[in-house]
N, C-alpha and C positions, 0 to 999 in steps of 0.2 A: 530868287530865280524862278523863273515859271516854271511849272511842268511841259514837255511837249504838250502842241496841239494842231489838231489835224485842221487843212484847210476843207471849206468843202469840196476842191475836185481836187485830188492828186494823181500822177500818173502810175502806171504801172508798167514796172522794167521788166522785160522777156528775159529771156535765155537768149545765146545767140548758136547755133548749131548750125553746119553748112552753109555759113555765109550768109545766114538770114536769122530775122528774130525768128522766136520760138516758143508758144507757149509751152508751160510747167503742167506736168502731171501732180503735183504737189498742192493742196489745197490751206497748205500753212504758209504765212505773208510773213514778214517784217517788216518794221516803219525804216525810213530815209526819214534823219531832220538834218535841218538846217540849224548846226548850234548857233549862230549869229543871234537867231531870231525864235529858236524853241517849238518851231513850227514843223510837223510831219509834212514835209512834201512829195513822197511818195513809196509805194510798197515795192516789197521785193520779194518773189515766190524764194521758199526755203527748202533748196532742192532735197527730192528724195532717191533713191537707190534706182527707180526706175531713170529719172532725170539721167542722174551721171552715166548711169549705160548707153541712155541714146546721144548722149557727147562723145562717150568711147570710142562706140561701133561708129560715129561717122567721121574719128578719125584716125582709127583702124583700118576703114575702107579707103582713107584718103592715103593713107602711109605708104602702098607700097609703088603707087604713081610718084610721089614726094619723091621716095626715096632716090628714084629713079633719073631725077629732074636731075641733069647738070649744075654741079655746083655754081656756074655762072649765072645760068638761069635765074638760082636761086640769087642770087648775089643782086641781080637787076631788080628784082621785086622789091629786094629789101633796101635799093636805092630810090626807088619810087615812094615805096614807105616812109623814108627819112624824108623826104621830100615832102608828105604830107602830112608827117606831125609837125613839120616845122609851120608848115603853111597855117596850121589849126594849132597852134600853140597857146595865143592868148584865150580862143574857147576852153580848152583843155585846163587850163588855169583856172578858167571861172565854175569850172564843172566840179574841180577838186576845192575848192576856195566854199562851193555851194554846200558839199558833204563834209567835209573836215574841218574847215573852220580856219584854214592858215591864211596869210595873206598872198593876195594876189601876186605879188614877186617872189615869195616864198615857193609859194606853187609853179610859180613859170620858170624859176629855178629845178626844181627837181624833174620837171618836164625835159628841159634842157638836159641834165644827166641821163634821163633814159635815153634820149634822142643821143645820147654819144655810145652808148652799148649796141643801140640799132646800126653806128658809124662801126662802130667794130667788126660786129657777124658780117657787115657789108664784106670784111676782105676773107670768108668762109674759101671759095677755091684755092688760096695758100696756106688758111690759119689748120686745114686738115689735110694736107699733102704730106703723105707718107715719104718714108727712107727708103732706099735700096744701096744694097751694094754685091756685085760682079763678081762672078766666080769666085764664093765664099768657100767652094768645094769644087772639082775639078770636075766642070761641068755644068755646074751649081750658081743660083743666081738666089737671090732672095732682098724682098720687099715687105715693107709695113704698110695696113692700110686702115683707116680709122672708118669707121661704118655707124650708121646713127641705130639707135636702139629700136625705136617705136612709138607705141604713146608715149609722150610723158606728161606730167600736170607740174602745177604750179598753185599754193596756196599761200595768200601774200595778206598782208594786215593794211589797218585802217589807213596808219599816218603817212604812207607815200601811196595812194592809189593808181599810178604809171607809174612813177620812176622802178617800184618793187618787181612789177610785173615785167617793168621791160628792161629787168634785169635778166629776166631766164626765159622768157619765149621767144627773143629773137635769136640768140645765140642756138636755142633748141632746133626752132625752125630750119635754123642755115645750117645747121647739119644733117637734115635730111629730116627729121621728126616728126609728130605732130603734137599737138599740143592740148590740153584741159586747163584753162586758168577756172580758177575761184578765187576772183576778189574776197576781200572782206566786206560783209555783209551791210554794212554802213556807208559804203564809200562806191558804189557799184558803177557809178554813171559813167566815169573817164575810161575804162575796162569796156566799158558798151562803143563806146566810141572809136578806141585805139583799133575794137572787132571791123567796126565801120571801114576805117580807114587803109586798113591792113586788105580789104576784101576791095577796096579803090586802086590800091594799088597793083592790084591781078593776083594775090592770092589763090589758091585754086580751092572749090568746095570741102570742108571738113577739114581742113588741116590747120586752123586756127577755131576751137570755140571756148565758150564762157558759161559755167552753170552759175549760181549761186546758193550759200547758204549757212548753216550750221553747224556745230558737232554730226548731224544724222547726213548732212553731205559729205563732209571730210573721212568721216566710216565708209563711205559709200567708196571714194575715193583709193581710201588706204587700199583697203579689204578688194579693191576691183582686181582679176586677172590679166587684165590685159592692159595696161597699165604696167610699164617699166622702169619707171623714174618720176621722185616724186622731188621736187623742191620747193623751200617753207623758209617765212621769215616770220617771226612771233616773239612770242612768249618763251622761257626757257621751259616749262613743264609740259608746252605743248609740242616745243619740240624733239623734247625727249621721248613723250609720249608716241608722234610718228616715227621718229628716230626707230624705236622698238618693236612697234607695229610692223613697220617696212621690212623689219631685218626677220622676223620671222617668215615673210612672205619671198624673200631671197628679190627684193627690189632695192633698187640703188634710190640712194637718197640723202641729200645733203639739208640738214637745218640748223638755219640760225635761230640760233635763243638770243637771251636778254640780255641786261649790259648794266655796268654800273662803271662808265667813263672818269674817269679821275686828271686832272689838268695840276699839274707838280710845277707850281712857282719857285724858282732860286730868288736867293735872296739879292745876287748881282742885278735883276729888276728893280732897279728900289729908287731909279730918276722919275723925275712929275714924268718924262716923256715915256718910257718904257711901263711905268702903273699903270696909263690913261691904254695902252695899244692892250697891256694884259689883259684892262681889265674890259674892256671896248670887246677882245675876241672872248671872254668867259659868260660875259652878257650876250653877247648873238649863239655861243653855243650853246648856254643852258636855257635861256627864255626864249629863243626863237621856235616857232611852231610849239609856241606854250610848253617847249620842253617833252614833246611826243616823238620823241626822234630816238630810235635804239643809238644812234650814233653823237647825241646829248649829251655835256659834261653835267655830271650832276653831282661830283665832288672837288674839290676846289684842296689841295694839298698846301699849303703854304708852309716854307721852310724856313725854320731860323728866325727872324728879325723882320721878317717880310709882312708879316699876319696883320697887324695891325693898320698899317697903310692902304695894305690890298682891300681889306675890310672896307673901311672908311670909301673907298674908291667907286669899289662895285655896289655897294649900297646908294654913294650919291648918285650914280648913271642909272640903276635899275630902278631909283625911285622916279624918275621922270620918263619911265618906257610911256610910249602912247600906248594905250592897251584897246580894242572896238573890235567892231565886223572887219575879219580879213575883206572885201572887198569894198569897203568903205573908208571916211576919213575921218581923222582927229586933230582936230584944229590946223584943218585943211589940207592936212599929209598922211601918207598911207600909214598905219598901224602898225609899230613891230612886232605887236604881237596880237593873234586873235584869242577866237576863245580855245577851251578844251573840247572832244568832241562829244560826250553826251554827256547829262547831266549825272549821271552816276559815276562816269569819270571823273569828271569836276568835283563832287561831294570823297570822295576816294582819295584825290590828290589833299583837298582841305583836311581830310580827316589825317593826313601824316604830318602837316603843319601841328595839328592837334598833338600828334605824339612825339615830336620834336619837344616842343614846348613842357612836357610832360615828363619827359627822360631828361632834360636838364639841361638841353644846348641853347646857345641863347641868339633868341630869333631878332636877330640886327631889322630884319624887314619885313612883314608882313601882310602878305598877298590876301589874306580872308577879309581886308579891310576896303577892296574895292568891291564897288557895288555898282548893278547895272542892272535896270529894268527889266530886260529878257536877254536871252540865251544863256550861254553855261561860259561866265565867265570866271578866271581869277588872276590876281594878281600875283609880280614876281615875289619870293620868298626869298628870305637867304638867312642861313643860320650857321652860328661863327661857335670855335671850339667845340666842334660832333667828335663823339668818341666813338672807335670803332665797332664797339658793341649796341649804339642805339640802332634806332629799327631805319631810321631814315638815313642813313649811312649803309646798314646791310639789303637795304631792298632796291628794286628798282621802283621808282615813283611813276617817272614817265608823263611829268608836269613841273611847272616851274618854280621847280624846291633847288637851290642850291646851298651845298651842305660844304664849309669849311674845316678840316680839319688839321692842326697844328704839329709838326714834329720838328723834331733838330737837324738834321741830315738830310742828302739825299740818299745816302743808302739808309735811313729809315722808309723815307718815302717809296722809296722800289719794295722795299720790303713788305708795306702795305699795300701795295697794289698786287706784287705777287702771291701774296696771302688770300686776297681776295675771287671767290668761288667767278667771278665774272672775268672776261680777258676779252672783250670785244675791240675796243677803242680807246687810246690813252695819248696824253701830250706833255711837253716837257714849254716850259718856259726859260731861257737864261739867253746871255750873251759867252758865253762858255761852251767852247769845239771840243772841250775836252768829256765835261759835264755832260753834252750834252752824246758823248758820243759812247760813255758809259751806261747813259740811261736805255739809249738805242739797243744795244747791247746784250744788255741783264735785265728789263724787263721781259715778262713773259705775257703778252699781249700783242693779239693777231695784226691790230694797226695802229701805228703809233704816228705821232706828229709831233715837227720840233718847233717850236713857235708857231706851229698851225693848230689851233682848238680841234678841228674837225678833219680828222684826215681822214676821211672818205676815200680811196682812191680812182685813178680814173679809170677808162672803161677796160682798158688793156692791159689793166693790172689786174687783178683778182678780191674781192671783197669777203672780209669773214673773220673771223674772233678766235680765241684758243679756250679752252676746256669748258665749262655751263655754256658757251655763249655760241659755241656750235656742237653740232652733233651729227659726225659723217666727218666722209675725208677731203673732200675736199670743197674749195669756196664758190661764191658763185662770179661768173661775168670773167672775163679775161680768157685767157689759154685754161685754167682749171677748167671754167666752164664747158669748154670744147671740149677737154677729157671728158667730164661727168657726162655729156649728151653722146659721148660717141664709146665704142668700143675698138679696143685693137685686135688686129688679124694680122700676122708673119706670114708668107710665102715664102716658099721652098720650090724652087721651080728646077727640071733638068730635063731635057731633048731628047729625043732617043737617036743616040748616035752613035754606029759602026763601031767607034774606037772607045764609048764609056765604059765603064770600069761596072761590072755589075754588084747587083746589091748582095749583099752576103750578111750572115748571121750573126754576125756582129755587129757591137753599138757604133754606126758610123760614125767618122769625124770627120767625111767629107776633104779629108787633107788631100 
């Protein structure tokens, strides 16, 4: 594999602040590559403390006009919005396909998903319309009303560069907010765009902007005052880390951490037709987007009598993955899979193949065996009889290692999976209403799927994991969402009237 290398001219990404680029106070860069090709195609300033204040204060200054703006208002903007990322969808594809490496339908997939959370906040004038109810008290009215916070930010990772983002700034927006993203550092382009687009469609100044950068940005972030809401999709150390951070600062803040997906086959799968569907969705969950997806099975449970067949199955299909440049072709059809996205990544994933191999699981397939002129590619993996003490069973990979492991039961298998420190995303395989509705049940895991590999949910449902794999209370996107950006207020209202009963020294009851 090459090492990157720089073209002679590459561009240089702004900041976007008040609806316009923006140059950085910041004179430390970052590389953008293109993993396809190993090629640096452009820098990225790595925000400093001054940076993030001047995205603050101008959407500080925007908030309390925002706030003010009829939720309809708001509502139309973010109809025009949807209207313009749909319009710019296949660009928006090729921009995230340029920085991460996935395939071009992969990418105009996850574009698609965010474009349904922007379809959500769109119904903000009902999704925050408070309660009331009439003479609670004799005389007495009272009302609930949800009110947006202020700033909030958003710091979002490589492998979805939209869909992450536009899981929490639209929904922030439409309740009145304003908003700080920081992409992640690698992937910044579709984030400059979505800034573009969002400011097309009447936006007002400062209440959407985008710094980028670092650990010394995301400090800058935490640590800001003015600043009321931070929400994070990563790593589980990193989200613990803000998790802590925030809570000492008395700011609200939801983070997802990391994930180690488990897909629980029954053994009543055991026809050629029902092998070929399990093993069909275990291949697009673990090896698609080279297995960079928090929401990626990356352990493969096989119950009973099943192990062997399923083996044999996912091995024959994953050795025939076309593997190239996401925006390219292999033997004249798009790729299912691209590469990883930097080459440290890629040597990282390779090196737990290494430790697989080493702890004594036995690797049916082996991905370090393709080989490709440039960029940071690797091939699918799959390793049969993991025990749940090796590393590549306890970790998350976050590349395309699928790890099989054997038990007798399925209440062994829930039991492995609730034992396990991750609880993001889990799935059940059977033709069994009964099985399956035990597993539903007694698992302890934030999203589960029943013959669905990847149950993501949609936009008006709420996304998010149970114990390492979130940190805060609640998820992001859906009605949660609307709570974490907004706060409640009760009213207690009474008239002054002739005949009301006055107030007295006692604790009313309004009876």
């Amino acid at each position: 594999m090459n090492k990157p290398v720089e073209k002679q001219i590459v561009r240089n990404i702004p900041l976007w602040i008040n609806n316009k680029p923006a140059a950085a106070a910041t004179t430390r860069m970052g590389d953008i590559t293109n993993p396809a090709t190993g090629l640096i195609t452009a820098k990225v300033p790595l925000c400093n403390e001054a940076d993030v204040d001047t995205a603050v204060q101008a959407a500080k200054a925007a908030f309390p006009a925002w706030r003010d703006t009829p939720p309809l208002r708001r509502a139309r903007i973010l109809m025009k919005y949807r209207e313009l990322i749909d319009a710019h969808r296949d660009e928006l594809a090729a921009l995230i396909t340029a920085e991460h490496g996935k395939t071009l339908s992969d990418a105009g997939g996850s574009v698609q998903r965010g474009l349904e959370v922007v379809e959500f906040a769109m119904g903000i004038p009902h999704l925050i319309k408070g309660e009331h109810s009439e003479e609670v008290g004799t005389g007495v009215d009272c009302h609930s009303l949800r009110q947006p916070l202020g700033v909030c930010a958003g710091i979002t990772p490589f492998n979805f560069p939209a869909m992450v983002p536009l899981w929490m700034y639209p929904v922030a927006i439409a309740c009145g907010n304003t908003f700080v993203l920081k992409p992640s550092e690698k992937v910044p382009s579709a984030a400059m765009r979505l800034a573009e687009l969002f400011k097309e469609a009447g936006l007002p100044d400062g209440v959407f902007n985008v710094v980028h950068g670092d650990k010394q940005c995301v400090d800058a972030i935490l640590n800001h005052a003015d600043i009321k809401a931070i929400s994070f999709v990563g790593s589980t150390p990193i989200a613990k880390y803000i998790y802590e951070t925030c809570a000492k600062s008395g700011k609200r803040v939801q983070a997802l951490g990391g994930a180690k997906n488990h897909a629980v086959v029954l053994p009543d799968m055991n026809s050629a037709t029902d092998l070929d569907f399990v093993a069909d969705s275990l291949i697009g969950a673990g090896y698609g987007s080279a297995g960079e997806r928090c929401m990626a099975i990356s352990a493969v449970v096989a119950v009973g009598d099943i192990g062997d067949a399923l083996v044999a199955t996912i091995k024959k299909k994953a050795a025939v993955l076309r593997i190239g440049p996401g925006a390219g072709k292999v033997d004249g059809k798009e790729p299912d899979m691209g590469p990883l996205v930097t080459q440290a990544h890629r040597d990282k994933v390779a090196g737990y193949v290494d430790k697989g191999v080493a702890e004594g699981a036995t690797l049916a397939l082996d991905g370090r065996t393709f080989n490709s002129k440039e960029g940071f590619f690797l091939g699918a993996s799959l390793f049969d009889h993991v025990k749940p003490e090796m590393n590549i069973y306890k970790d998350e990979i976050f590349g395309p290692v699928l790890a099989v492991v054997r038990v007798k039961t399925l209440d062994d298998a829930i039991n492995l999976i609730n034992a396990n420190p991750y609880a993001n995303g889990t799935a059940v395989f059977t033709r069994s209403g009964g099985a399956a509705r035990k597993f539903e049940r007694e698992i302890e895991v934030g999203m589960v799927g029943v013959n669905v590999p990847i149950p993501v949910p949609v936009a008006f449902f709420s996304f998010g994991g149970w114990r390492s794999s979130l940190f805060g209370d609640t998820h992001v996107h859906g009605m949660e969402g609307v709570r974490f950006y907004t706060r409640g207020k009760v009213v207690s209202t009474r008239w002054p009237d002739a005949n009301a009963v006055p107030t007295g020294f006692n604790m009313p009851t309004l009876g």
